[in-house]
C-alpha positions in Angstrom: -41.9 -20.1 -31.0 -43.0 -20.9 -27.5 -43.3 -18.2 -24.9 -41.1 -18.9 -21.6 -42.8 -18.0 -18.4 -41.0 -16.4 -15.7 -40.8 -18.4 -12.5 -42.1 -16.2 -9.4 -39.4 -16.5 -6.6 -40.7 -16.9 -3.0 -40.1 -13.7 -1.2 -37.7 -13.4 1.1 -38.7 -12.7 4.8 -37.4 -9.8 6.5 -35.0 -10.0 9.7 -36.3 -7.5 12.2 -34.3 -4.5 12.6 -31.9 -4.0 15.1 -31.4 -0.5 16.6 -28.5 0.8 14.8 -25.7 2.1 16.9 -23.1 4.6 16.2 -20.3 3.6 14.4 -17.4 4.6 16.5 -15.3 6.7 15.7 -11.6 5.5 15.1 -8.9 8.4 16.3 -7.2 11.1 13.2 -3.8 9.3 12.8 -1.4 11.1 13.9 1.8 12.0 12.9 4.9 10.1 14.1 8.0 12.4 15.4 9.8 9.3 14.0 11.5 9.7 10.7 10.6 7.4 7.9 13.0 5.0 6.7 13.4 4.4 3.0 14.2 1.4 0.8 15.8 0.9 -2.5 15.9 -2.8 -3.4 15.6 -5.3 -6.2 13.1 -7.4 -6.6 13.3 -11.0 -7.9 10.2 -12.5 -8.7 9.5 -9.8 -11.8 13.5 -8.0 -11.7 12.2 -3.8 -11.0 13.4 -2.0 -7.9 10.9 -1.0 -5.2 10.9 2.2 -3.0 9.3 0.5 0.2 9.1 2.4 3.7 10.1 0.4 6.6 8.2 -1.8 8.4 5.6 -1.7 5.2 4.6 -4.6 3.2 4.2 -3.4 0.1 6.1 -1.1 -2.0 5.4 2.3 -2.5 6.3 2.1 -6.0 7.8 0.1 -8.6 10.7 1.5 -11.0 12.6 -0.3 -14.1 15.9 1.2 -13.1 17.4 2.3 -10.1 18.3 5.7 -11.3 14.6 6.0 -11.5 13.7 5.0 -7.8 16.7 6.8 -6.4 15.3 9.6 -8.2 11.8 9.3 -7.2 12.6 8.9 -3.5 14.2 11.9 -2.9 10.8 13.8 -3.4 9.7 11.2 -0.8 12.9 12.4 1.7 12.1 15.7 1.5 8.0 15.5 2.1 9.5 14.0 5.5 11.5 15.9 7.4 14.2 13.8 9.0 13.7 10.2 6.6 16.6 9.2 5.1 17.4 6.4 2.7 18.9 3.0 2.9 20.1 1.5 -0.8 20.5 -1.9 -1.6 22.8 -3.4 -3.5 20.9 -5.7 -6.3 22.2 -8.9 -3.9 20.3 -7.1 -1.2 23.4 -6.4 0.9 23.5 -2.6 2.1 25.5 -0.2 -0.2 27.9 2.0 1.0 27.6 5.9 -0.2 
């Protein structure tokens, strides 16, 4: 058996420091006065329904019925005074209440 000998890596030089600055500081978001809007639709690519806020990219959360996102959503509705919620048909086309 051989002994292996551990290769000495050059050291790396050191950047000078810069004077570090403050981060600055980003504003407390603040709560919109406007209602949030709520979606119920079908996805196609893996067939679950989403609850998705408007104007958000993601879903909020993913559901294997519709039952079960209409269901979850209405805790949603009443966390935010004045939401409301828009269902979709699983075509995508509005449904009427």
């Amino acid at each position: 058996m051989g002994i292996f000998s551990k290769k000495e890596e050059p050291k790396k030089k050191e950047a000078p420091k810069e004077e570090s600055k403050p981060a600055a500081k980003k504003p407390a978001a603040e709560k919109s006065d406007k209602p949030k809007v709520w979606h119920i639709t079908k996805r196609t690519e893996d067939d679950k329904w989403q609850v998705k806020a408007e104007g958000n990219e993601k879903a909020t959360k993913l559901f294997r019925t519709k039952a079960e996102a209409e269901e979850y959503v209405k805790g949603l509705k009443n966390n935010n005074e004045g939401s409301r919620v828009v269902s979709h048909k699983k075509t995508g086309e509005f449904q009427k209440k």
